[in-house]
Every structure is written in structure tokens, then in C-alpha cells.
C-alpha positions as a Markdown table, in Angstrom:
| # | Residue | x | y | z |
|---|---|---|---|---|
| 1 | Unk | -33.2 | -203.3 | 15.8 |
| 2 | Unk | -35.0 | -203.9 | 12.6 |
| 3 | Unk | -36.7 | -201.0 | 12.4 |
| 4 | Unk | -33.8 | -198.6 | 13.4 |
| 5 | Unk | -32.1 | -200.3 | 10.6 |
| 6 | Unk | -34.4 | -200.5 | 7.7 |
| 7 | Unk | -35.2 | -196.0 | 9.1 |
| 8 | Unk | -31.8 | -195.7 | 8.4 |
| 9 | Unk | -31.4 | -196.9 | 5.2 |
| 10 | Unk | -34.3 | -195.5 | 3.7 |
| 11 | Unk | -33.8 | -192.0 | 5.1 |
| 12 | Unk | -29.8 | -192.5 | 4.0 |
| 13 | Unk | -30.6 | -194.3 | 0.5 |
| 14 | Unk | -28.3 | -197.6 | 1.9 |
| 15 | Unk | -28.6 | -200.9 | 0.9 |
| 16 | Unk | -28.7 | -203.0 | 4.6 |
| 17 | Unk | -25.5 | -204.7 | 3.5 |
| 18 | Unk | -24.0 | -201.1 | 3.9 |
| 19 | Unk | -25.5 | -200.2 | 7.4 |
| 20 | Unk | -24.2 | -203.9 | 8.4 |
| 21 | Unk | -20.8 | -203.1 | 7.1 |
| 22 | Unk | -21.1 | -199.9 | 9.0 |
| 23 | Unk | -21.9 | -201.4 | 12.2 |
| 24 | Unk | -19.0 | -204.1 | 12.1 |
| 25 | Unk | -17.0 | -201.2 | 12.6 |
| 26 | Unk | -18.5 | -199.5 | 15.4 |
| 27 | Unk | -19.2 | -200.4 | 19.0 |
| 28 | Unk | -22.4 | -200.6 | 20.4 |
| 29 | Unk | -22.9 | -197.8 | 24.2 |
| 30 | Unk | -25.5 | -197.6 | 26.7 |
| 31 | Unk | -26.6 | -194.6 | 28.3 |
| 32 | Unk | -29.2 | -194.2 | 31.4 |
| 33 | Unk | -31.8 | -191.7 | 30.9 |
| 34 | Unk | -30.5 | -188.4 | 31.6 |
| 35 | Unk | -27.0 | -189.2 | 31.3 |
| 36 | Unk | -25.4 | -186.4 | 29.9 |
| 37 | Unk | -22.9 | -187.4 | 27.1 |
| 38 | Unk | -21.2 | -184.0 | 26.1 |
| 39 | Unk | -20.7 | -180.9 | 28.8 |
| 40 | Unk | -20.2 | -177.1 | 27.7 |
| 41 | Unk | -16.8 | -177.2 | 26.9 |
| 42 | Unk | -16.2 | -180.2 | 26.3 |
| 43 | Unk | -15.1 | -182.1 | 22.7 |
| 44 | Unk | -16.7 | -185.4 | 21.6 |
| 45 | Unk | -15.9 | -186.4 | 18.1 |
| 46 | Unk | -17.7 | -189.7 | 18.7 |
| 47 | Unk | -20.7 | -190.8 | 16.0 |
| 48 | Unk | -23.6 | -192.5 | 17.2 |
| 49 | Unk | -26.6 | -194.4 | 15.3 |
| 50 | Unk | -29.7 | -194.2 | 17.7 |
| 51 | Unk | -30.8 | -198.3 | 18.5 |
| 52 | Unk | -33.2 | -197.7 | 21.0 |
| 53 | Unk | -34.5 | -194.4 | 23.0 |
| 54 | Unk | -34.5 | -190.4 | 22.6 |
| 55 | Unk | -31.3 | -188.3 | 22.1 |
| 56 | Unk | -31.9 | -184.6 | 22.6 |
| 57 | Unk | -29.7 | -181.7 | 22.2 |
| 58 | Unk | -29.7 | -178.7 | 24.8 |
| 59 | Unk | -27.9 | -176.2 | 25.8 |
| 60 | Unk | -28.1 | -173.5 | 29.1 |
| 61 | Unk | -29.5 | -170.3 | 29.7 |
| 62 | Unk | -29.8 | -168.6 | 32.8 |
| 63 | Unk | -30.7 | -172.1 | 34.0 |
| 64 | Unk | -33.0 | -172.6 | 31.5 |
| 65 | Unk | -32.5 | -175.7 | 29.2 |
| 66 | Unk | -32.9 | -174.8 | 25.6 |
| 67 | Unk | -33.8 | -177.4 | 23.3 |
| 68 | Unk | -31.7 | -177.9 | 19.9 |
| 69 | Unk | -33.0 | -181.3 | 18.3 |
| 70 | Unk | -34.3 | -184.5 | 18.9 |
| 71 | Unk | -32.7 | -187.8 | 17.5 |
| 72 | Unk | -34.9 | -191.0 | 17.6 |
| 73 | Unk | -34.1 | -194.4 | 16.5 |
| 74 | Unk | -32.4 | -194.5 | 13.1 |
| 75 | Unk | -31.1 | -191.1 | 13.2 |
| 76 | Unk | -27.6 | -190.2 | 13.8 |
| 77 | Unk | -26.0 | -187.6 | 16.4 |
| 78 | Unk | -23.1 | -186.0 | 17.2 |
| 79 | Unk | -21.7 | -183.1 | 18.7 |
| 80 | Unk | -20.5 | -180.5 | 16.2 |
| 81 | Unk | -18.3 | -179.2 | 18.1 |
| 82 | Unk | -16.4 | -182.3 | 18.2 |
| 83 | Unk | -15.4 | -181.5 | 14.7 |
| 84 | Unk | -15.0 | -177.7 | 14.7 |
């Protein structure tokens, strides 16, 4: 966790007392490889700070699964939609 936090507030410009007010306020999820979080269609206004693991937008084509970005620990995600 150290290193996803001290990431963070270098690439953000934070002091760690920031991140660690941050986090107070938010509740730590665990997803299995895979898992999808967010479906075509669907809305998810949910923020998430990467702890641990690979997040990686995709979407469809034809069957075909289309790459969109990679999130790695200390980077933030969400789905844009889930605020349009």
C-alpha cells in the first residue's frame, strides 16, 4: 500500500495527510480477475484508487475487445459515463 500511496501523491501533487483524509472516506472493494465492473449500458458513478492489480478499459466490436486504458496501482478509474 505504500507505494500505491506515495504514486499517488506524487503524480496528484498531495501531501499523504491528504490521500489519508481521502481514504477515511471511502470504502475499500475487491474484485476477481476478470470481473467485469461496468456493462454497455450501464451507469457507475463510483471512484476507485487502484491498491493492488490491473484495471483496464474495453469496449466491443464485432466481438472483438478493444482496449481504452490501463490503470495500475496509484491511478484512479472510473467510468465516464457514470457522470455524463
Amino acid at each position: 500500500m505504500e507505494t500505491m500511496i506515495k504514486k499517488f501523491c506524487k503524480k496528484y501533487k498531495l501531501p499523504e495527510s491528504t490521500l489519508h483524509e481521502l481514504l477515511s472516506h471511502m470504502t475499500e472493494v475487491r474484485f476477481s480477475k476478470g470481473e467485469l465492473i461496468i456493462s454497455e449500458g450501464e451507469r457507475n458513478s463510483n471512484f476507485y484508487l487502484l491498491k493492488k492489480g490491473i484495471w483496464r478499459a474495453y469496449y466491443l466490436t464485432d466481438g472483438t475487445e478493444n482496449s481504452l486504458w490501463f490503470a495500475a496501482p496509484g491511478d484512479t478509474a472510473c467510468s465516464s459515463w457514470g457522470y455524463v
